[in-house]
N, C-alpha and C positions, 0 to 999 in steps of 0.2 A: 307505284314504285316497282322496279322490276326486283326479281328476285335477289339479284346479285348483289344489288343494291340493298337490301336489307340486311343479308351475310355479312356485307360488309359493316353495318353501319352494328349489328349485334356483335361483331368482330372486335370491332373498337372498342364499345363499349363495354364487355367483357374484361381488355387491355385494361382499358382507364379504370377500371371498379380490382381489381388483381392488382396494380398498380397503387394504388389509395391502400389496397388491403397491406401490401407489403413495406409503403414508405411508413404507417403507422406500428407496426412492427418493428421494422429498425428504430423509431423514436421510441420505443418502450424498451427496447434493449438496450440503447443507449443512455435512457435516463437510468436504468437499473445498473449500467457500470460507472456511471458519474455516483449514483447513490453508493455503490458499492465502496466507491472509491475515498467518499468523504467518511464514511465509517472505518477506512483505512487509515487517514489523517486524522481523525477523530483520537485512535489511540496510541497515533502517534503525540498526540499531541499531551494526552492523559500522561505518556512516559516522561514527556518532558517536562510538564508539571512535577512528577514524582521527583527528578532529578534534580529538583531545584531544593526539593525542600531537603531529600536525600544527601546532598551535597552540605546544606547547613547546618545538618544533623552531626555528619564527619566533622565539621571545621569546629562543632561545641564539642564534641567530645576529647579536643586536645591532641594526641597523638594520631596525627596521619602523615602520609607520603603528600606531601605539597606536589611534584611533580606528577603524578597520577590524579590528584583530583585537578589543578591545571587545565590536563589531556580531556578530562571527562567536561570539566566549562567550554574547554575550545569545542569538542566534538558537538555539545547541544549548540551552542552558538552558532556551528556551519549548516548543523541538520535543522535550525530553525529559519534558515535565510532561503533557505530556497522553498518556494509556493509552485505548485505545479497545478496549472490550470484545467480542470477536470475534462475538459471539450477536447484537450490533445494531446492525448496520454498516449504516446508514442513509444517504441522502445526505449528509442535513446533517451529518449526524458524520465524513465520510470528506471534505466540505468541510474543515471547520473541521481537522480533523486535516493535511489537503492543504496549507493555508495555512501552518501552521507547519510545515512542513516546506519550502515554498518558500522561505520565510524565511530560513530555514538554507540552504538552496542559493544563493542569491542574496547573503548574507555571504559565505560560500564562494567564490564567484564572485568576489569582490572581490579576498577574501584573495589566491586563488591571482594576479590580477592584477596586487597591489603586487609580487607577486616578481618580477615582468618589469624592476623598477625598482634591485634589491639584486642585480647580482650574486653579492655573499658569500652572499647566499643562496641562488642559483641554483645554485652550486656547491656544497654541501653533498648532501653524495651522502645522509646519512637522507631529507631533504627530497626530494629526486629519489624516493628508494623511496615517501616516505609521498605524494606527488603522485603516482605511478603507482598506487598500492592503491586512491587514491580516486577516479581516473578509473576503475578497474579497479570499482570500489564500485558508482557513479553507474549503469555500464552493467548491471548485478548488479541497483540498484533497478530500474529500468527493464524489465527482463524480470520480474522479480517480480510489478512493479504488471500487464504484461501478463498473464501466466497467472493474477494475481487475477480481473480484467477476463475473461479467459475463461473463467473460470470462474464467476463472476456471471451472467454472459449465459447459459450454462448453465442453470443452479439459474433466472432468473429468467424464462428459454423457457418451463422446465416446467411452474411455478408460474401460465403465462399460460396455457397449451395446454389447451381444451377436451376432456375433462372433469377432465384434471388440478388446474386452474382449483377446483372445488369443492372437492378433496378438501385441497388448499393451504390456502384458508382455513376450512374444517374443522377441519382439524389444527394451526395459525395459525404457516404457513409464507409471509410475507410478501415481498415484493421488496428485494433487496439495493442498497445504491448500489455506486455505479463510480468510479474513480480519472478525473477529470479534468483536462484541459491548465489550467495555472495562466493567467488571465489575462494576456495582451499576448504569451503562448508562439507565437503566429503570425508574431509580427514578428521580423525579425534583428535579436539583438541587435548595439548599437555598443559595441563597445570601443577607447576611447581612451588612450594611453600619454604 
């Protein structure tokens, strides 16, 4: 064989082994933001559970706002219909999925508000446990959407870093969206009693 012909053929083969090295790479980042991701729904889904029994809790203790808890059924009901398929977590999809779920925090938000107003319910000690599981919830989602988000940034470093960059869309490993602050989340909210 002539020389060149070996350069060349060690050239290659260099490509191909760099090449294997990198597409097993993006599949370990990629399972790690699917993984990340279902620990995201995981405590979504813990919230929604909370809110069910949280909900029947209010309706035993007698005195509540019917139109506010209503708001807080409909909000779980929309934030339960939509599934978002872990392989194509896109911005626009981890939008629209983001919105209904603010939706349901922001009923929420309410709900737990009118209790400031019902004593009898305030003292109902289930009520006390299921409003502390779901602050205890809240902060759970929130570290979740974080280590998604870290993990995104991750997987979508790699997928931009020269010559990773090639072999990403070679192998059609594209950029993931991010959990974002829901609109007006800058301002303090006012709550009024």
């Amino acid at each position: 064989m002539k020389s060149s012909s070996i350069i060349l053929l060690v050239l290659l083969v260099g490509f191909c082994l760099f090449g294997c090295s990198k597409y097993n790479g993006f599949v370990t980042l990629d399972q790690t933001v699917q993984s990340k991701w279902s620990q995201v729904e995981n405590q979504y889904q813990r919230r929604n559970d909370l809110i069910g029994n949280l909900v029947n809790t209010v309706k035993g203790a007698g005195k509540f706002e019917s139109e506010t808890l209503e708001k807080v059924i409909q909000a779980r009901a929309s934030a339960t219909q939509m599934k978002v398929d872990p392989s194509k977590l896109t911005p626009e999809v981890l939008e629209k999925y983001q919105a209904n779920q603010d939706a349901l925090g922001s009923a929420l938000g309410r709900l737990l508000v009118v209790n400031e107003q019902y004593p009898t319910l305030q003292a109902t000690a289930q009520y006390k446990d299921l409003a502390a599981e779901l602050a205890g919830t809240e902060n759970r989602i929130a570290v979740a959407r974080k280590d998604f988000n870290d993990s995104v940034q991750t997987y979508d470093t790699q997928t931009k870093y020269f010559p990773g960059s090639l072999f990403a869309g070679l192998f059609g490993f594209h950029e993931k969206g991010y959990f974002k602050a829901a609109a007006g989340s800058d301002k303090v909210p006012e709550v009024k009693f």
